[in-house]
Each structure stands twice: as structure tokens, then as C-alpha cells.
C-alpha positions as CSV (number, residue, x, y, z in Angstrom):
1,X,-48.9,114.1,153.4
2,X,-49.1,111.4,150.7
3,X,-46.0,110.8,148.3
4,X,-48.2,112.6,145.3
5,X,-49.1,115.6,147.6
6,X,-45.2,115.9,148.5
7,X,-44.1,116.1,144.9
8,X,-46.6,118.6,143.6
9,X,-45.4,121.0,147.0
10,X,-41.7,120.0,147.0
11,X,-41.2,122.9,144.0
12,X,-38.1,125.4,143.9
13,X,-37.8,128.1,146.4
14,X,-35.5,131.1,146.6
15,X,-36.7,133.4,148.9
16,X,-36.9,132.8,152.3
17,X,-37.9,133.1,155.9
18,X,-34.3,133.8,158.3
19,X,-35.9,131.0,160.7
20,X,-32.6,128.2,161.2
21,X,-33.5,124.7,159.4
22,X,-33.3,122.8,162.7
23,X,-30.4,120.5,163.0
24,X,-32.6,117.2,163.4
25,X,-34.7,117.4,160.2
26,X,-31.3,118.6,158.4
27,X,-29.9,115.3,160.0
28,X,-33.0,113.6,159.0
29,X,-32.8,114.9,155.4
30,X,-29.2,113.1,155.3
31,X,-30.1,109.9,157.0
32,X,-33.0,109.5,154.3
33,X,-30.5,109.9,151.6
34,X,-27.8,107.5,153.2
35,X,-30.5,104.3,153.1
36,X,-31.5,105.4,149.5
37,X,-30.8,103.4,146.7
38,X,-27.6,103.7,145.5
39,X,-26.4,101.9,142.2
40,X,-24.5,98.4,142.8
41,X,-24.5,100.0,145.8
42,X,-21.1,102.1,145.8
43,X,-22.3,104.7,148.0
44,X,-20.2,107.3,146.6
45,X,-21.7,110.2,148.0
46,X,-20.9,112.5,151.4
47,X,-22.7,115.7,152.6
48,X,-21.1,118.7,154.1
49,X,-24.1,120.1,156.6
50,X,-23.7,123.9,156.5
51,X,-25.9,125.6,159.5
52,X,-23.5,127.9,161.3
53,X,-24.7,131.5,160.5
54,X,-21.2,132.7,159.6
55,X,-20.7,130.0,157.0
56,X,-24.0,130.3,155.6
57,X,-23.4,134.0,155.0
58,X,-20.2,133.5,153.9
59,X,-21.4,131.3,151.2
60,X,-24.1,133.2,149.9
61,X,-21.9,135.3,147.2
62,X,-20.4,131.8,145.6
63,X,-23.9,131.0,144.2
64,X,-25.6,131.9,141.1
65,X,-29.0,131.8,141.3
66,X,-32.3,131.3,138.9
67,X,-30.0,132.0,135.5
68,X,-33.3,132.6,133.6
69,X,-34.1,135.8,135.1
70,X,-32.4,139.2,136.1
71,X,-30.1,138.9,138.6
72,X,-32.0,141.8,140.3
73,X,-35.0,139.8,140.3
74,X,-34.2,136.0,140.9
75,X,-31.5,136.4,143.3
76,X,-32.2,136.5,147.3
77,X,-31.7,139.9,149.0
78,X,-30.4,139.8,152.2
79,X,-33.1,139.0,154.5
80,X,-34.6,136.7,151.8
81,X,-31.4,134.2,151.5
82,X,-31.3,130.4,152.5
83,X,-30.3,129.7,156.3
84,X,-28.9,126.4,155.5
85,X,-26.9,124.4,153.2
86,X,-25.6,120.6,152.2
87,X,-22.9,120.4,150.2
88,X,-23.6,116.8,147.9
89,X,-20.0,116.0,147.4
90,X,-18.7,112.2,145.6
91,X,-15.8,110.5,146.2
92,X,-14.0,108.1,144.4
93,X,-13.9,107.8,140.8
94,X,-17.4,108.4,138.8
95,X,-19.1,105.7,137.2
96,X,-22.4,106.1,134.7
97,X,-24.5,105.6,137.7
98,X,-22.4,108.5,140.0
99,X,-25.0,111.1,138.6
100,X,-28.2,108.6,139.4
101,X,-27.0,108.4,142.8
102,X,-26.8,112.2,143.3
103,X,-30.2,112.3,141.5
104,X,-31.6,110.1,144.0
105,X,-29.9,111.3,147.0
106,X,-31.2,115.3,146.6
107,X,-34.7,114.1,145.5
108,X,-34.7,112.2,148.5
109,X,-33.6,115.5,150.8
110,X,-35.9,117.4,149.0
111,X,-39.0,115.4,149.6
112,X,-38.0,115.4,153.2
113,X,-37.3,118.8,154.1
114,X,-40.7,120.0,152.2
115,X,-42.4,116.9,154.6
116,X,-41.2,119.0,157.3
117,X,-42.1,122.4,155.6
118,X,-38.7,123.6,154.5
119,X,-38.5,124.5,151.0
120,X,-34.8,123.9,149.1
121,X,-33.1,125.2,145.7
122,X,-30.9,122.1,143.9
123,X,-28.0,124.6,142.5
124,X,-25.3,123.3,140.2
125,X,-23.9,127.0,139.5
126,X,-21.6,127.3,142.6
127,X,-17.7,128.4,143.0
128,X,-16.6,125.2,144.0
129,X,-13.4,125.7,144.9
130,X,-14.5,128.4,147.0
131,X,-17.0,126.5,148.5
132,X,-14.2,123.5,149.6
133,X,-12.1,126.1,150.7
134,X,-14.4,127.8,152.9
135,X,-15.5,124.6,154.5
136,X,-12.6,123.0,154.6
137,X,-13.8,119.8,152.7
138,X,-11.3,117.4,152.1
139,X,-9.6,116.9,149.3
140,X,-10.8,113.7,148.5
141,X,-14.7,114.3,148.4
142,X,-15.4,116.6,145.0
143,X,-18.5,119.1,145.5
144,X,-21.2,118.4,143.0
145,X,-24.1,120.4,144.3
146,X,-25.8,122.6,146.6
147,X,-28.8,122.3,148.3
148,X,-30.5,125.6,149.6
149,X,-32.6,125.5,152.2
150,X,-35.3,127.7,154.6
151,X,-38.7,128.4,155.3
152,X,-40.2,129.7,151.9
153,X,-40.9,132.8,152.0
154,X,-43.0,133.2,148.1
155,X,-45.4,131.0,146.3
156,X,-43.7,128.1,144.0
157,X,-46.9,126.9,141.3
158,X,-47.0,124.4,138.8
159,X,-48.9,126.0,135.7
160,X,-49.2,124.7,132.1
161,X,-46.7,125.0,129.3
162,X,-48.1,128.2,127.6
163,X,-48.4,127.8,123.6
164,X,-45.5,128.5,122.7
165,X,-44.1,125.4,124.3
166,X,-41.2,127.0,126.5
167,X,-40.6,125.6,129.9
168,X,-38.8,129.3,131.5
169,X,-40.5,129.7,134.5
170,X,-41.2,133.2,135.9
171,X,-42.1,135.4,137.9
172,X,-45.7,137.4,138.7
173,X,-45.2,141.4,140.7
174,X,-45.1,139.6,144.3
175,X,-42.5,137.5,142.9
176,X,-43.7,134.2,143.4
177,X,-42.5,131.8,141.0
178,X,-44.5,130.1,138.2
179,X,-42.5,126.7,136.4
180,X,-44.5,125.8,132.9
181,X,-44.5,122.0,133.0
182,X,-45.2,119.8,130.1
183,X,-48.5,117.8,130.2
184,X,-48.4,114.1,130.1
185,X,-49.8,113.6,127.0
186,X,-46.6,115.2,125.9
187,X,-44.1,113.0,127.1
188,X,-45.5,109.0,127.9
189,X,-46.3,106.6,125.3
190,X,-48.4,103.6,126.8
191,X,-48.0,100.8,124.5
């Protein structure tokens, strides 16, 4: 798969398959974001690899999922919810680059786990503290994000921004996801 075909594919998933993430592209997806480019090369970030079926359930009420739709509707069921998890944690104090770094780092897993066919979920609205608790992270390395991950298990499509110009994505009867995106006339100027 070429770098173009991985970013149209590498969408937003959050239903899936209960097949485990295997533990070698999980470690892969974290090696890949180690060598990435990190800015004046701080390396601020760590990882908390979540894979152990009682932790992953255990996790599943402390997120909040697709906050443009009904809970009923964009949150996994069980039997639909992600078998895996990394924690993006920082440690150290933040700079202006601390949030380019993470940027970087989750695109990075991302791109790898859809290259090996697992589709992820960036998530932001997390209980934290709950979180660090749960996994015992050390007090030292602050948890930023969560990356959600399986086997898809609906359809993720990139349409056009409808008239109206809004960018909520949504959701057909099946539930398979559809995310409005803006066209690039709309947002390059070539000079």
C-alpha cells in the first residue's frame, strides 16, 4: 500500500471485530513512533500498551466516544468495543512543540496499524485519572491520549462537505460512518 492509499484508508473506526491486535504490530506501531521526528529532538513522549483483556474492559467505561452523535448510536456495544489500547502519555515539562510531537507520534501509529489492517480511534475525551490509576502509570508521565484499536468492524468514507459547509460526520442505518471533508480548493493557496 502506497503512503496516499494509507491515508485515504487510515479513517476513524469505532466498531469493531473482538479479534486481539497482535502484540508485534502493537510493538511495531510504537517502534515507528519512537524513530519519528521529534522536535529538537526532546523525545518527550511514553506509551502505555494496553492488551490484557481485563484492562481493556476495564477501560472501556472511562471513554467518551464520537461526541457529535447519540451516545446510543456512536458509542461501541459490547461485542463492538476496541481490543486494544496505547496510552500517549508526555513527560517532562511541555514546550510549543510537546503537541507536534504527539501529533506526529499517533499519525505515525495510525498509519501503521491501518498498514496492517487494524483500524484505531485518536480519543482526547478520557477520565485520565482513572485511566493512570487503573494502569498504574507513574506519576511522572501525564496521559494525553488514547489510541483505540481493532479489526473494523463498519465502513469509514470520505465524502464531500455537503452545502451547507459543516464538517459533522455521520452515520447511514448500517452505521457506517461518513466524515464531510473540505475540498482543496478550499483550503491551499498556491502562489
Amino acid at each position: 500500500m502506497t503512503l496516499t492509499e494509507l491515508a485515504v484508508a487510515c479513517r476513524t473506526y469505532r466498531r469493531f471485530t473482538q479479534e486481539e491486535v497482535p502484540q508485534e504490530l502493537l510493538a511495531l506501531m510504537v517502534e515507528n513512533a519512537r524513530i519519528s521526528n521529534s522536535a529538537m529532538n526532546q523525545q518527550p513522549l511514553r506509551y502505555v500498551v494496553v492488551r490484557d483483556p481485563e484492562l481493556v474492559a476495564a477501560m472501556q467505561p472511562m471513554l467518551h466516544w464520537a461526541a457529535k452523535l447519540p451516545k446510543e448510536i456512536g458509542t461501541p456495544k459490547e461485542g463492538e468495543q476496541p481490543t486494544a489500547f496505547i496510552v500517549v502519555c508526555t513527560e517532562g515539562r511541555d514546550t510549543p512543540y510537546t503537541g507536534v510531537d504527539m501529533g506526529i507520534a499517533v499519525r505515525t501509529m495510525t498509519l501503521t496499524a491501518c498498514e496492517g489492517g487494524v483500524g484505531s480511534c485518536i480519543m482526547g475525551a478520557v477520565d485520565f485519572p482513572k485511566v493512570a490509576a487503573l494502569l498504574e502509570i507513574p506519576a511522572e508521565w501525564k496521559p494525553r491520549l488514547v489510541l483505540s484499536l481493532g479489526y473494523p468492524d463498519h465502513a469509514s468514507v470520505i465524502t464531500d462537505l455537503p452545502e451547507n459547509g459543516k464538517t459533522d460526520y455521520y452515520v447511514n442505518e448500517d452505521r457506517d460512518y461518513f466524515v464531510p471533508k473540505r475540498s482543496q480548493e478550499d483550503i491551499v493557496l498556491w502562489r
